[in-house]
C-alpha positions in Angstrom: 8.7 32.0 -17.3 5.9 33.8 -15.5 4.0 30.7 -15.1 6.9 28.4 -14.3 7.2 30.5 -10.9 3.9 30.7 -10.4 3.6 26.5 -10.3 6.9 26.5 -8.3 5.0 29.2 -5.5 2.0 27.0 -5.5 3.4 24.1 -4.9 6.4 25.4 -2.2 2.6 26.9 -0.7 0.9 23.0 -0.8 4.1 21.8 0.1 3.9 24.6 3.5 0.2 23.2 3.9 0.8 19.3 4.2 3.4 19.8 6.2 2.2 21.9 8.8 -1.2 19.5 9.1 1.4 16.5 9.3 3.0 18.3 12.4 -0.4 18.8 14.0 -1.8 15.5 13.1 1.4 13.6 14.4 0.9 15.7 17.9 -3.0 15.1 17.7 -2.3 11.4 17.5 0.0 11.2 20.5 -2.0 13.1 22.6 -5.4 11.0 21.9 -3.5 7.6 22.9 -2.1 9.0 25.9 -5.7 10.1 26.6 -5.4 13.8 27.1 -8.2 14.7 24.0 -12.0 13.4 24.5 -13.9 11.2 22.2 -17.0 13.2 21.0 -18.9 9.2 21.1 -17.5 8.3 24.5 -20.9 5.8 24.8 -19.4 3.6 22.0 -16.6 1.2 22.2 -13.4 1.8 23.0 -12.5 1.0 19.5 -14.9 3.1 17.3 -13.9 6.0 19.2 -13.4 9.2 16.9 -11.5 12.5 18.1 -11.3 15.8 16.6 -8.8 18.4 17.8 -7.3 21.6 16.2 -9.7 20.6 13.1 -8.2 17.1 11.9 -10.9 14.1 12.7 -9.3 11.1 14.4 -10.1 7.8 13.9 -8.5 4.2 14.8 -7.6 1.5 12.3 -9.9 -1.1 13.5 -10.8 -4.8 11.3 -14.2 -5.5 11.1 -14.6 -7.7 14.2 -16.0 -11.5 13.2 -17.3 -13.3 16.0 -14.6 -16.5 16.5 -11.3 -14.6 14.5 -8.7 -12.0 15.6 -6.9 -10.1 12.5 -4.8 -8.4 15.0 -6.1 -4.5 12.7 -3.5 -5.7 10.3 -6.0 -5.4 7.8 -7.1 -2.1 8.6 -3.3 -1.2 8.8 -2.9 -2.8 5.1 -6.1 -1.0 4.0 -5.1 2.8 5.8 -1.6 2.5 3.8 -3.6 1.7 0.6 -6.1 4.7 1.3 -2.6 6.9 1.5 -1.6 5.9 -1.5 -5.3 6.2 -3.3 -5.4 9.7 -2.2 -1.6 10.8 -3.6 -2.5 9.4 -7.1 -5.7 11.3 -7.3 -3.6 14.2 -6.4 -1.3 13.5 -8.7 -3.8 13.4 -11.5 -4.1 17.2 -10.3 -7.8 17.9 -11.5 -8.7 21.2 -10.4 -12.5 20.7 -10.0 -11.6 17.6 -7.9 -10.5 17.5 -3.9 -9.4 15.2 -1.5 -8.6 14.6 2.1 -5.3 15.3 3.6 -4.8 12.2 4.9 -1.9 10.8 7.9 -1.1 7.6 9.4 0.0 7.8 13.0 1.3 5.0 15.0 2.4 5.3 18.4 2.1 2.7 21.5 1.0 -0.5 18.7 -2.0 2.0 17.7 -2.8 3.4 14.5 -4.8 6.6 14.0 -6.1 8.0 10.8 -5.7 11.9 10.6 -7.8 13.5 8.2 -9.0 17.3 7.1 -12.9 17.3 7.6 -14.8 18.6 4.8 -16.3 22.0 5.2 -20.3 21.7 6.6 -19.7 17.9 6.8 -20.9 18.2 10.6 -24.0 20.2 9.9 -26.4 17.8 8.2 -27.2 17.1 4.5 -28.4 20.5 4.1 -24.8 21.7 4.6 -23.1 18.5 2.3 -25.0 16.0 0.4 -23.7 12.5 -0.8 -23.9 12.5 -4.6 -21.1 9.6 -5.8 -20.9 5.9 -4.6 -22.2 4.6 -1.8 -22.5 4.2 2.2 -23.4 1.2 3.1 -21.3 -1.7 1.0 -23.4 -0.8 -2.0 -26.9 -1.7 -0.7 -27.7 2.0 -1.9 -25.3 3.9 -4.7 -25.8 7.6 -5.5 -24.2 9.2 -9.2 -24.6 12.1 -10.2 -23.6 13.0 -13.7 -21.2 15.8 -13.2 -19.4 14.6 -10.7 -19.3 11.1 -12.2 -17.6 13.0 -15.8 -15.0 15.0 -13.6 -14.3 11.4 -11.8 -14.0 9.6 -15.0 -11.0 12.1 -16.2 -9.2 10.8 -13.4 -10.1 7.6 -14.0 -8.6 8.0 -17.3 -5.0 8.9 -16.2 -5.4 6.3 -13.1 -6.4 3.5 -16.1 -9.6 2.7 -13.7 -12.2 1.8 -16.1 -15.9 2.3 -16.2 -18.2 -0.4 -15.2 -21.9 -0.7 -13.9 -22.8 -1.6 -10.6 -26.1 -2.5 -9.0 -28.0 -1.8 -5.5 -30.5 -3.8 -3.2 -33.4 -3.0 -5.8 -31.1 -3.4 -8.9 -31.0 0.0 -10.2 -28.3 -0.1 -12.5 -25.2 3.0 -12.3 -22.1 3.6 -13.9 -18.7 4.4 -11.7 -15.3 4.6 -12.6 -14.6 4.2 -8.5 -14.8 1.1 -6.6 -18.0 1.2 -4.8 -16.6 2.1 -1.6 -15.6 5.6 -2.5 -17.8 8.3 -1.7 -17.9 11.3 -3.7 -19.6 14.5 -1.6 -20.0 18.5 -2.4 -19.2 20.2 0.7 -21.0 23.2 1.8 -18.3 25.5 0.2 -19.4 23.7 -3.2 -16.4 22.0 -4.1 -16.4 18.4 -5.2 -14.3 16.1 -2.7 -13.6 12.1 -2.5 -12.4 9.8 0.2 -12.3 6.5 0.9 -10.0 5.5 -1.6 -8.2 2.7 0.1 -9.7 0.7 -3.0 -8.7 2.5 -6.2 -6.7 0.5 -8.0 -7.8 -3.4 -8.5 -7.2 -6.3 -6.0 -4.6 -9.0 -6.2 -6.1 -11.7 -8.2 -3.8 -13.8 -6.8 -5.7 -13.6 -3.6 -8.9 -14.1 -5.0 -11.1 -14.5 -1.6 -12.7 -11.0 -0.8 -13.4 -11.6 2.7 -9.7 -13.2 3.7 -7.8 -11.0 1.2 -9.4 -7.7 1.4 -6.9 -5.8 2.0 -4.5 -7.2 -1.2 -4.9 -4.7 -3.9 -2.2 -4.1 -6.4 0.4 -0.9 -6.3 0.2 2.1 -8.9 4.0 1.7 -9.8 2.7 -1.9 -10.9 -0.2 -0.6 -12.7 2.2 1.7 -14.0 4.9 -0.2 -15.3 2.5 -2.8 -17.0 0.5 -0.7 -19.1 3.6 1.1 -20.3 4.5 -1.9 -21.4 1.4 -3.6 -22.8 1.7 -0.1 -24.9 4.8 0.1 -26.1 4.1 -4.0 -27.3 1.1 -3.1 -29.0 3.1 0.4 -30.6 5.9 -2.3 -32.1 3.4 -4.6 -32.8 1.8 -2.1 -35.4 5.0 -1.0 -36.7 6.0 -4.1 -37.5 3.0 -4.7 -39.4 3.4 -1.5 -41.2 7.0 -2.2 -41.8 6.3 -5.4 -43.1 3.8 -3.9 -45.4 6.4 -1.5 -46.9 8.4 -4.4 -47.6 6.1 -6.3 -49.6 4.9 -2.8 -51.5 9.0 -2.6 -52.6 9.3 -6.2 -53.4 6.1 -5.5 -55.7 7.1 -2.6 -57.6 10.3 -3.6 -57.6 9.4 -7.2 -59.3 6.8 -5.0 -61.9 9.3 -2.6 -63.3 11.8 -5.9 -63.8 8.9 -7.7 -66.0 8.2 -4.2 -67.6 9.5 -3.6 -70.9 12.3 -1.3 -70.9 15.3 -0.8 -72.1 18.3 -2.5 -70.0 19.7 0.5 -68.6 15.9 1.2 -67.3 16.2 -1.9 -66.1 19.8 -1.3 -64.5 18.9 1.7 -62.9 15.7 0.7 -61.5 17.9 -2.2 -59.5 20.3 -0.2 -57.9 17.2 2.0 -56.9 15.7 -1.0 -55.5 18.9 -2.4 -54.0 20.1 1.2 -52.7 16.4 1.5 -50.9 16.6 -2.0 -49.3 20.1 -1.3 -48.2 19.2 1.9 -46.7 15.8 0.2 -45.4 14.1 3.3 -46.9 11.1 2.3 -48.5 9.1 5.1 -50.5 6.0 5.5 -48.6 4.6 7.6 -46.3 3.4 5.7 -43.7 5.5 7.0 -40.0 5.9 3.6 -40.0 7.9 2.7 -42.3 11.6 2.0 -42.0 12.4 5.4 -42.3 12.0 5.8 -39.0 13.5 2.8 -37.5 16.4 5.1 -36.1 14.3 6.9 -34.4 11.7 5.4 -32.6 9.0 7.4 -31.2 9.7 10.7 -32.8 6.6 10.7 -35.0 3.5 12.6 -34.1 1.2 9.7 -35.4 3.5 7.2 -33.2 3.2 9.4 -30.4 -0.7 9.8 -30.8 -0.8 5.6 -31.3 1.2 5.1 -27.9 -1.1 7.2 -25.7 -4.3 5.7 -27.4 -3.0 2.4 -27.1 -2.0 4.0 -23.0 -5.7 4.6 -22.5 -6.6 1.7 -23.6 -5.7 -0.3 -21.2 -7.7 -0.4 -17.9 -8.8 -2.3 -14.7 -12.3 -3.0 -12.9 -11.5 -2.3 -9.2 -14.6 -4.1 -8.8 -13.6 -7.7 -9.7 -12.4 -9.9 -7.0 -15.0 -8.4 -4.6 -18.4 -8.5 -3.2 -19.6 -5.8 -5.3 -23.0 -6.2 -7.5 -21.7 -6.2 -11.0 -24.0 -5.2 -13.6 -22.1 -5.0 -17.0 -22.6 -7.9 -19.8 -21.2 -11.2 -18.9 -18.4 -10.6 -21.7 -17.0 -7.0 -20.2 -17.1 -9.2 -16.9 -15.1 -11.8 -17.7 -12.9 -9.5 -20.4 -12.6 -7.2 -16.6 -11.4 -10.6 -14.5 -9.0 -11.7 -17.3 -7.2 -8.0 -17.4 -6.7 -8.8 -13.6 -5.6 -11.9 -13.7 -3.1 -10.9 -16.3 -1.5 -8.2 -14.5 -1.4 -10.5 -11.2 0.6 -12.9 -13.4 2.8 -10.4 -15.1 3.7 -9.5 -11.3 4.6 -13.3 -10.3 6.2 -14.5 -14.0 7.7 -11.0 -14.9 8.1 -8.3 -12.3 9.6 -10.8 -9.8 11.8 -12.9 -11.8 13.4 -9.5 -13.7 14.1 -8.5 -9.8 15.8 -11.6 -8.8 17.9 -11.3 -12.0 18.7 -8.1 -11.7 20.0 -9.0 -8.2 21.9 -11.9 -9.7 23.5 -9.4 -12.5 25.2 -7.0 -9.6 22.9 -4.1 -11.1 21.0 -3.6 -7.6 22.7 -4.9 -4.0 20.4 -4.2 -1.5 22.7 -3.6 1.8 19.5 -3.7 4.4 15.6 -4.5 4.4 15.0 -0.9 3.9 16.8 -0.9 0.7 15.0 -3.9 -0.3 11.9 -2.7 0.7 12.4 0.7 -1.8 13.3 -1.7 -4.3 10.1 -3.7 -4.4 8.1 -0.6 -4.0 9.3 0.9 -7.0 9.1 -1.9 -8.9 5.4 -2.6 -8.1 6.2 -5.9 -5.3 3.9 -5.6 -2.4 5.8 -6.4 0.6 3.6 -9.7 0.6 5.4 -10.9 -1.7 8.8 -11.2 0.3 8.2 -15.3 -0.2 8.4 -15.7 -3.5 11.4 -13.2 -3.9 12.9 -15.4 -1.3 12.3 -18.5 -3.1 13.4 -17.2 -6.1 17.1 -16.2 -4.8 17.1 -19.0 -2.9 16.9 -21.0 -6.8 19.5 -18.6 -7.9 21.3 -19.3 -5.1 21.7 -15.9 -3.7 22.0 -16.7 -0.3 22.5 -13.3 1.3 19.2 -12.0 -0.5 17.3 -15.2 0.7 18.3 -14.4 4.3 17.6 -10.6 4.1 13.9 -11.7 3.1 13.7 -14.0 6.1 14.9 -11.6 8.1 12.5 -9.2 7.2 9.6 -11.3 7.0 10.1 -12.5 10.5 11.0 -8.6 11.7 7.4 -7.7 10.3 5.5 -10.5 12.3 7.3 -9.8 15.4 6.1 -6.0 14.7 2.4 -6.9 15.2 2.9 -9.5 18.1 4.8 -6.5 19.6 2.0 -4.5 18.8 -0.5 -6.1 20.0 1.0 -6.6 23.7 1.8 -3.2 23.7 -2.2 -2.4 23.2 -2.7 -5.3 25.5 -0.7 -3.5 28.7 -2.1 -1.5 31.2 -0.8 0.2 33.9 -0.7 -0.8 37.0 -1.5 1.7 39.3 -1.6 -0.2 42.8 2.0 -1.0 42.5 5.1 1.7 42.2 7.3 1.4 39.8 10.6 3.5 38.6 9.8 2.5 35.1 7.1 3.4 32.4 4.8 0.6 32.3 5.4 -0.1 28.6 9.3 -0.8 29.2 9.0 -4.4 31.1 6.9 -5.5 28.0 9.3 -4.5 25.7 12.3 -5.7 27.3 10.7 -8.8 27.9 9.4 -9.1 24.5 13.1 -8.6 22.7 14.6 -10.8 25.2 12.7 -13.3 24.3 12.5 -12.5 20.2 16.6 -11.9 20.4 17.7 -13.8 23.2 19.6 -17.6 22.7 16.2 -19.2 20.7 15.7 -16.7 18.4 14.8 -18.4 15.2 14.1 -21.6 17.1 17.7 -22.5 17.8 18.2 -25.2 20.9 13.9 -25.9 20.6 12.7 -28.7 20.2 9.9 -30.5 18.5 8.3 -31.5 21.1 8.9 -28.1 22.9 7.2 -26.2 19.3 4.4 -28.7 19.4 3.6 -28.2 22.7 3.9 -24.4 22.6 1.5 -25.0 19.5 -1.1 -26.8 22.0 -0.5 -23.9 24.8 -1.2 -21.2 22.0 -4.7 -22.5 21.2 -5.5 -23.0 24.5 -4.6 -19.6 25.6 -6.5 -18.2 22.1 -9.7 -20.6 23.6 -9.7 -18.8 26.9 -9.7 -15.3 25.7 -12.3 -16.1 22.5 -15.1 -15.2 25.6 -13.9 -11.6 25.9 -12.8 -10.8 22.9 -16.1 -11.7 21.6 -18.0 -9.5 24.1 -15.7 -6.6 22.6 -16.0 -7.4 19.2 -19.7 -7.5 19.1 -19.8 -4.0 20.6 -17.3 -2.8 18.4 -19.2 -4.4 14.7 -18.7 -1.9 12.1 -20.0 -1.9 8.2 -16.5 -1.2 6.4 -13.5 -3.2 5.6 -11.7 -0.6 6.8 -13.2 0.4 9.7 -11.9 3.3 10.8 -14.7 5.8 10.9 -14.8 8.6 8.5 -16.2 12.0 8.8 -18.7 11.2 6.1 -19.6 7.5 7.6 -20.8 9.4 11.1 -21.6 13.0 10.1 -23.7 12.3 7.1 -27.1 12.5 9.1 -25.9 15.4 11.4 -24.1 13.7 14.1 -22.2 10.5 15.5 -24.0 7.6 14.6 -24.6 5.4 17.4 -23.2 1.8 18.1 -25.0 -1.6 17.0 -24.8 -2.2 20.7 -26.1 1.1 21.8 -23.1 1.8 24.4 -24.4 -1.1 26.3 -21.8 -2.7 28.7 -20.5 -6.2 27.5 -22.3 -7.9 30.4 -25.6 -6.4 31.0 -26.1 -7.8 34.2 -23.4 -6.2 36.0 -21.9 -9.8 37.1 -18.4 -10.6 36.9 -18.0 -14.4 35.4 -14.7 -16.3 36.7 -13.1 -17.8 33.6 -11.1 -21.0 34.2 -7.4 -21.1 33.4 -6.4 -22.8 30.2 -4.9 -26.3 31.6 -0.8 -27.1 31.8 1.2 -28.9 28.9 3.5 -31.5 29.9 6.4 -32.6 28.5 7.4 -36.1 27.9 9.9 -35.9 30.9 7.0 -34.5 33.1 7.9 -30.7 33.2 5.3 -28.2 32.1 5.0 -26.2 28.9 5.7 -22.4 30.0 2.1 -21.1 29.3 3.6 -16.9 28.9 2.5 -16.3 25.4 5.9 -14.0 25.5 8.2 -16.8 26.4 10.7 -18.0 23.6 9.1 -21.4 22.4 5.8 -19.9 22.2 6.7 -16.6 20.4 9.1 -17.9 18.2 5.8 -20.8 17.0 3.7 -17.7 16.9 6.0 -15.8 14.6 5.9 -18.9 12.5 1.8 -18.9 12.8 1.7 -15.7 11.6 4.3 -15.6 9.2 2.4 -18.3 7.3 -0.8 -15.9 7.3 1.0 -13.3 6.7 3.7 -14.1 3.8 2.2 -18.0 3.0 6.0 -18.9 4.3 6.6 -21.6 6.0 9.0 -21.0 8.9 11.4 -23.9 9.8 10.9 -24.7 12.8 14.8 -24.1 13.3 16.0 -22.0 10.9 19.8 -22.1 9.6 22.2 -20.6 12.0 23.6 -18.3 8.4 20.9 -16.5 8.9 20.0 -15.4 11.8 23.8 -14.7 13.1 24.5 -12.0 16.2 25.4 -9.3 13.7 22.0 -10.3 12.0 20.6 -10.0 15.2 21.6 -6.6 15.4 20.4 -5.3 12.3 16.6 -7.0 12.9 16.8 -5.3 15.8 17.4 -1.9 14.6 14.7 -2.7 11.6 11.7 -3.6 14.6 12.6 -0.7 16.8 12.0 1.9 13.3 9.0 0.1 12.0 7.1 -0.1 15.6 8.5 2.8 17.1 10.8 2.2 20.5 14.5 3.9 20.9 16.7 1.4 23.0 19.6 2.3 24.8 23.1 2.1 22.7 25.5 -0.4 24.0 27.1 -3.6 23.4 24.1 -6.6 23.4 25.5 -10.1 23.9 23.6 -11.5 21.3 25.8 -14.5 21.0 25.2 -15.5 24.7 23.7 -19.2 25.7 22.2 -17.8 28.5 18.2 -18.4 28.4 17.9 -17.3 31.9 19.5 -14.2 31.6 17.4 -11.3 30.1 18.9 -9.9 27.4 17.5 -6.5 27.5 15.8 -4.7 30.7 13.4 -1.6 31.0 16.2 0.2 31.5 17.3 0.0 27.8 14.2 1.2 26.7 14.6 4.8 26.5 11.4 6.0 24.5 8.7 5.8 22.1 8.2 7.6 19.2 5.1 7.8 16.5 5.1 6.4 13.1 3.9 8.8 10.7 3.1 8.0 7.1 1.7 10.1 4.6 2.0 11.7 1.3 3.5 15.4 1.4 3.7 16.8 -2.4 6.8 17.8 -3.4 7.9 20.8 -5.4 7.6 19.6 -9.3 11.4 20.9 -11.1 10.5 22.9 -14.3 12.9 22.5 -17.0 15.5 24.9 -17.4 14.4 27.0 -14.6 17.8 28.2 -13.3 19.3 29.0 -17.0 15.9 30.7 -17.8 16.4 33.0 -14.4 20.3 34.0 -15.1 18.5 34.9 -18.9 15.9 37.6 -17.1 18.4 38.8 -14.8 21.5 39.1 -17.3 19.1 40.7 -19.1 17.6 43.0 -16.5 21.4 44.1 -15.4 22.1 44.8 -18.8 19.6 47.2 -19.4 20.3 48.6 -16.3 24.0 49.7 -17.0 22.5 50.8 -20.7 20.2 53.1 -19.3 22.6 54.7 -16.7 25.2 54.6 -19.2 22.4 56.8 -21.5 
């Protein structure tokens, strides 16, 4: 009983902790984008920028920038999500010998900072923290030491990570049971602490290519849910055999004592033994096995002990699929890739088709994309796969499911189009304005997104293939100056938001590959031509505003193709996007990026197209996105009967003794 409070305290006092460093980091995120905190690099780039304020480190979620592509950070936003949900399943492994970072997400504005506790001494040198686990610099040079590496591996154990040997530049040879990219440091208080683990459980082998598909790594409910069952096959796979066993041990001695020679009422008894035991399914053996305890699976010690053995069995490389040095026999290697690939098909032939049934048998309705979204989660579904559970309702013919996954999917495009014009905005200071600079985008933007061509209705295909042509042209233009920021901007991670460890290791903030040079050494200011017009066939031109409807409804369909590998009709069906589903997308974009608009009645069935729809007036505010893990309080069985039990007890004792 004593104990059972004493977890309860401790984890209402963790609980007290999380929530108070979300609440800081949340107001430490919206003050750095509006600029009131410092940088402590301000010679980098913009975008490496790193923050500290009221002890939480700051960082932006930033791709690595590639000379001649633009990612839009979505997979640094993917990868930040996946590092959130690495560090809540080390913490639920609860190792005490084992720490991680407190780590929050906070959007705000199309931005997305990464919150995180610093490790104690980290910004003192190595003689204050030294880097003893993984490695730094995309495994050119790995570091292991044994006692950390045995306290990992107990985690690694619950997490069903398995151990595997990875090699550096000189092809030393070291055992992890992390990806690579982890880094495992003792801090100058002496505890043991890990990060980086936007990597711990294995990528998607159903996106195979590392460098386009980086970000695709599986979810823990999936991992989850197929090893339980791979288990629980393997546990009736052995009863069975034992069962089957038993039977041919009766069918034995039962066919020996009928050839023995005996007298007939032997020989009677013995069959109504035999047909007693086979009608009870009771067969006289030992074994916990046997068909003795077919009633009551899972009861037995030894089945118990054969379930979690055949549980541990069962884990993944979170190396495969990647660039990562592999150094384990060509047999654990390819034995490592087929687990993978099995798991990644048990998601698309299993997982997925169980959903979509389970849809078609009533036993789950989703009402909105939120509920959907749950749904997916804790089944395992990354929301990338919002295609294939599309195309499997629409082969079961649940329409309303099909549209609620179109809706969805187009929702979440428009969310990083939005994004990105929102990060693209300025203010203007030259010229006054009675609204907040942010608001004309927005209202533009939903206008546009919501107005009479939403879903490409009235375009077109002429009007989509020349937005097409006006979209790469306007990409070409910019490709100059969003190649002088990205080279100053290069970074060595996937992920590359900078970590405390990542610019602190050596004693300080590491400096840029471009050594806070400007873009344009020389100081001169080069005049960039405008992209050329795009006629029509009837002689008018192309509208060439990225934000106007033809263009960013064929950029929605762009990126929903990169995004979801679905391909967008160019008009899609007039069932599903409908006014009233016009409304509900609406409400879905303003919660996932972050805007309130006004409450009133929309006329989302006008035909209007020069009318705006929405004006900066409507948009009343922004407010931040925050995402991160806060533990909750862990019920213990029984607690409440167990506390009326003491204190019955104590009253009673009480009266007793004043009775006495």
């Amino acid at each position: 009983m004593l104990c059972g409070m004493l977890v309860v305290c401790s984890d209402r006092t963790i609980y007290r902790v999380y929530s108070d460093f979300v609440d800081a980091a949340t107001k430490g995120g919206v003050a750095i984008i509006h600029g009131s905190i410092p940088p402590i690099n301000p010679m980098d780039p913009k975008k490496s920028f790193v923050y500290i304020y009221n002890n939480i480190f700051f960082s932006y979620a930033v791709d690595v920038l590639v000379p001649g592509t633009d990612t839009g950070d979505r997979q640094s936003y993917a990868q930040s999500a996946a590092d959130v949900r690495g560090v809540a399943a080390y913490a639920g492994v609860d190792l005490p010998e084992l720490y991680t970072l407190a780590t929050t997400l906070v959007t705000y504005r199309g931005r997305r900072l990464i919150a995180q506790s610093i490790i104690p001494g980290i910004f003192h040198g190595e003689r204050a923290s030294s880097h003893v686990y993984g490695s730094m610099d995309h495994g050119q040079t790995i570091q292991c030491k044994d006692d950390f590496h045995a306290l990992i591996k107990k985690a690694a154990d619950k997490l069903h990570i398995s151990e595997h040997s990875v090699a550096d530049k000189n092809d030393k040879t070291f055992k992890l049971s992390t990806c690579v990219e982890s880094k495992g440091l003792i801090g100058s208080d002496g505890r043991k602490y890990l990060l980086d683990l936007f990597r711990v459980f294995p990528r998607d082998a159903n996106f195979p290519d590392p460098k386009l598909h980086s970000d695709r790594v599986l979810r823990p409910e999936l991992i989850t849910l197929f090893s339980r069952q791979k288990a629980f096959e393997k546990l009736i796979a052995i009863r069975g055999k034992k069962e089957e066993e038993a039977k041919q041990k009766a069918k034995a001695s039962a066919s020996d004592k009928s050839d023995s020679k005996s007298d007939s009422k032997s020989d009677n008894k013995t069959e109504k033994s035999a047909d007693e035991d086979s009608k009870t399914g009771k067969a006289k053996s030992a074994d916990p096995f046997s068909l003795s305890d077919a009633g009551s699976f899972g009861t037995g010690k030894e089945e118990d002990q054969t379930y979690i053995r055949a549980l541990s069995e069962i884990t993944f490389n979170p190396d495969v699929f990647t660039n990562a040095r592999l150094a384990d026999s060509e047999e654990k290697q390819t034995a490592d890739r087929a687990a993978v690939m099995e798991i990644s098909k048990y998601l698309l032939e299993s997982v997925i088709p169980k959903l979509v049934a389970d849809f078609k048998a009533l036993e789950f309705s989703p009402l909105d994309a939120q509920s959907l979204t749950r749904v997916m989660h804790q089944r395992g579904i990354n929301i990338r796969y919002l295609s294939k559970v599309a195309e499997a309702c629409a082969a079961a013919k649940l329409t309303y499911i099909e549209d609620l996954c179109i809706q969805e999917m187009i929702t979440r495009t428009a969310k990083h189009i939005l994004a990105e014009q929102m990060r693209a905005v300025k203010p203007d200071k030259t010229k006054h304005s009675d609204h907040w600079f942010l608001a004309p985008c927005i209202a533009h933007f939903l206008s546009s997104f919501l107005g009479p061509n939403c879903g490409g209705a009235g375009l077109t295909d002429e009007q989509l293939s020349a937005a097409q042509t006006v979209l790469e042209r306007l990409s070409k233009s910019s490709a100059a100056a969003a190649a002088d920021e990205k080279s100053g901007a290069s970074s060595a991670m996937n992920i590359a938001h900078t970590s405390p460890i990542t610019i602190a290791v050596n004693g300080g903030p590491a400096p840029s590959a471009a050594g806070g040079a400007a873009p344009n050494a020389a100081g001169k200011s080069s005049k960039k031509k405008a992209p050329e017009k795009v006629k029509l066939k009837d002689g008018r031109r192309a509208p060439d505003d990225p934000l106007a409807a033809v263009n960013l409804w064929q950029s929605i369909r762009n990126l929903c193709f990169i995004k979801f590998n679905y391909s967008l009709p160019a008009r899609v069906r007039e069932t599903t996007i409908t006014p009233r589903a016009k409304l509900t997308i609406l409400r879905s974009l303003c919660r996932q990026i972050g805007v309130t608009v006004a409450s009133r009645d929309y006329d989302f069935a006008s035909q209007k197209p020069n009318e705006p729809l929405f004006t900066p007036d409507d948009v009343l505010e922004l407010f931040p996105i925050v995402k991160a893990n806060i533990p909750k309080v862990q019920p213990i069985p029984n607690l409440y009967c167990r506390l009326c039990c003491v204190v019955s007890s104590v009253l009673i004792a009480s009266f007793a003794v004043a009775v006495l």
